[in-house]
Phi, psi and omega in degrees: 000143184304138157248347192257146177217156160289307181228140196230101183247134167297074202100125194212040131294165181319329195265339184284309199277334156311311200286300257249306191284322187266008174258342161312294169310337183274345178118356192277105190250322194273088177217158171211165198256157151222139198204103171321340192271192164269022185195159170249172203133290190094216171302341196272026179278317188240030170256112211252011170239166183285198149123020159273163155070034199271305184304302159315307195227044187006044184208147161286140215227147162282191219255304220292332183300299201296342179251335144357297196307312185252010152285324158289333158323316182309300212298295242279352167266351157080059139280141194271138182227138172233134193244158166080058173233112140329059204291126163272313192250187169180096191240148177278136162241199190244034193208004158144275209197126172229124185266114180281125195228134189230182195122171181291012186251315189251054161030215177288138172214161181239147182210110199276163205239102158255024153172158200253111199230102186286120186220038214253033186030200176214172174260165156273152176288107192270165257270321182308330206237019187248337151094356201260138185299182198103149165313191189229058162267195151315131203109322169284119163220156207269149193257354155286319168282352155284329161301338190266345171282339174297284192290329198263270196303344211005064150264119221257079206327317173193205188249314187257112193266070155307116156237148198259150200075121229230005169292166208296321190293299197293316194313289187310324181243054162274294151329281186304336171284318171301301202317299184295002170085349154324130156268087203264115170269345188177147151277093149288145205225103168294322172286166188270022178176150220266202175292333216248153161277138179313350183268327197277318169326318192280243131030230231301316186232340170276307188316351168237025169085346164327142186247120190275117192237119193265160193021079183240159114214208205248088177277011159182121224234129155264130187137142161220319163252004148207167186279155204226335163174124195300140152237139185274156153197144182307128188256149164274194173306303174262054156059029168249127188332173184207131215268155196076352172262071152256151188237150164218134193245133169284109189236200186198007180178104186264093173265130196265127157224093196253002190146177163205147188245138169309136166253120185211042156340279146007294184250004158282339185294309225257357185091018186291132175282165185221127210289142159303351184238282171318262159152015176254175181317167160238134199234160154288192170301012178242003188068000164282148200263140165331324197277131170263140173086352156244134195252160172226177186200190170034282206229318171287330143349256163200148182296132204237158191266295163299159164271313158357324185291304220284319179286342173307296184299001186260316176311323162283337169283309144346283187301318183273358179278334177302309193287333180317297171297332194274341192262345182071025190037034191252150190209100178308160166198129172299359217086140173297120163233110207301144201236127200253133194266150190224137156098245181249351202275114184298320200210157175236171190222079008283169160297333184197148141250170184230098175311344165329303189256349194287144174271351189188225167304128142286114192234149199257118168246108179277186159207167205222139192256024194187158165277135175224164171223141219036078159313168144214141190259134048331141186245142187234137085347018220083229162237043169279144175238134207264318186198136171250116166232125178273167189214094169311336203209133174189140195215164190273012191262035208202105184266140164256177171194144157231163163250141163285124177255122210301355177277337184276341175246134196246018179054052155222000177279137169321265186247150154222133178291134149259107220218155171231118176223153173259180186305326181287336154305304174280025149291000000 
């Protein structure tokens, strides 16, 4: 079996399988998926409601559709996949990149790389890192593993529903839990606002009566060999319980949608720096990592709210892993010039450019770490201001983006600010 590739993507989710199609396209043939499950989809397997692919395919499509699309794209290019495969490692060598690869079929293998496209989605944040008192009983579950128990396995996690976390994964299977004859008593929220897009607020919980409750959390879990009942309490300004609001609600099943962390194991093996606020790589405008020749792309990334994003952006990490190679891995450069988040903006997407590399427009993705209303979004130069933008409404369960226009830039600028604010503040 072949061990050597031009290119090697790491995860074959909606983001393995963009890069992987669009670096085909681009001209590239010697590429392999490598993807730990027995299928490929990655998560979009068991999210079994619509509202995909509305940007991509103009239709609403369910998870299981929407990675169809691009599965059959991958076969119909006769791109190569090893499923059930494990990437362990990820090393630099002095001719490109050897990918540790383990399964049942070929037991350990190394597989050179001369370049890399990190795709390996994130997880959730598990119970452990959450701090809450109480026993371990039966009944605590992560609420992605309650979707796959739902939708895949059909097992139905409990009857009476606590869920702590207001992100889009808890939002959706407040909903899926009610749809299933589940009674969801209530959504706790530790922040004073929530996690999930507004629509999912609507839809998943007011349209059923859920009582959505900000700045909560689960300060005791009841129970020893299954949970018998969750208690809340009103949280302050500095997000520490405040004695005398605790509520206790009777239940039988509490699901944590506390976050999801990048996995990126990986690309710490490989030497990749990693953002303090994403918690995934830092890449330029070509979506490359400090590391030459490995690119990153989707989820591993940064957590992205559509999926739709996450294939755009890949798509584009696809086409620049293409020119890497293609180019013979040589890559002029003017310097990088780093784009610094200001204001309520937590992180930018990329971390830097280089006008140099740039192929067109830039387009930039943020987040804002806080709600704000009547906004204003800006890019700075110094004190040149490249773009004003107003935003009636911005929130953090909400990725934004602006462009750059490759015209705005003479590769002599220090930084460029990205910045948020609401108009009264730049008052």
């Amino acid at each position: 079996m072949n061990q050597s590739y031009d290119l090697v993507v790491i995860g074959g989710g909606p983001a393995g399988l963009a890069a992987a199609i669009a670096a085909r396209e681009a001209g590239l043939a010697d590429i392999l998926i490598l993807e730990r499950e027995k299928e490929l989809g990655g998560i979009l397997n068991q999210c079994i409601h619509n509202g995909f692919g509305l940007h991509t395919f103009k239709e609403e499509l369910t998870g299981p559709e929407y990675a169809a699309r691009y599965i059959e794209r991958a076969r119909a290019l006769d791109i190569p996949c090893r499923l059930s495969a494990t990437v362990v490692d990820l090393q630099r060598e002095a001719e490109g990149l050897a990918v540790t690869a383990v399964s049942r079929q070929e037991g350990l293998s190394v597989i050179k790389a001369r370049t890399v496209i990190l795709a390996m989605g994130c997880r959730e944040r598990p119970r452990g890192a959450l701090n809450i008192p109480g026993t371990r009983p039966a009944g605590v579950f992560s609420a992605g593993t309650a979707q796959r128990l739902v939708n895949l396995e059909g097992w139905l996690p409990g009857k009476r529903v606590v869920i702590l976390g207001s992100g889009d994964i808890g939002l959706i299977m407040a909903r899926r839990m009610t749809l299933e004859g589940a009674k969801v008593l209530c959504v706790a929220e530790l922040m004073p606002y929530s996690g999930g897009l507004k629509r999912n607020i609507v839809q998943c919980l007011q349209d059923y009566d859920i009582p959505l409750k900000l700045s909560h959390t689960v300060v005791d879990i009841q129970g020893r060999e299954r949970v018998e009942g969750v208690t809340l309490a009103r949280v302050g300004e500095d997000l520490k319980p405040i004695p005398g609001t605790e509520e206790t609600f009777a239940c039988d099943t509490l699901l944590l949608s506390v976050g999801l962390l990048p996995e990126n194991e990986l690309s710490k093996a490989v030497g990749v720096e990693l953002s303090p606020v994403t918690g995934g790589p830092k890449v330029n405008e070509s979506l490359e990592t400090g590391v030459p020749g490995v690119f990153a792309c989707g989820n591993v990334l940064h957590v992205h709210d559509l999926v739709d994003y996450v294939s755009e952006e890949a798509a584009e990490a696809g086409r620049r892993a293409a020119d890497y190679v293609l180019a013979g891995g040589q890559r002029t450069s003017q310097g990088e010039i780093p784009l610094t988040p200001a204001g309520a903006v937590r992180y930018t997407v990329p971390c830097a450019v280089d006008p140099s590399r740039m192929a067109g427009d830039l387009l930039v993705r943020f987040r804002v770490g806080r709600n704000l209303r009547r906004a204003v979004v800006t890019a700075r130069a110094g004190d040149r201001v490249l773009l004003r933008r107003p935003r009636p409404v911005m929130a953090p369960g909400e990725m934004e983006q602006i462009t750059l226009k490759k015209d705005w830039l003479t590769g002599g600028e220090r930084e460029i600010v990205i910045e948020a604010r609401e108009e009264k503040e730049e008052a």
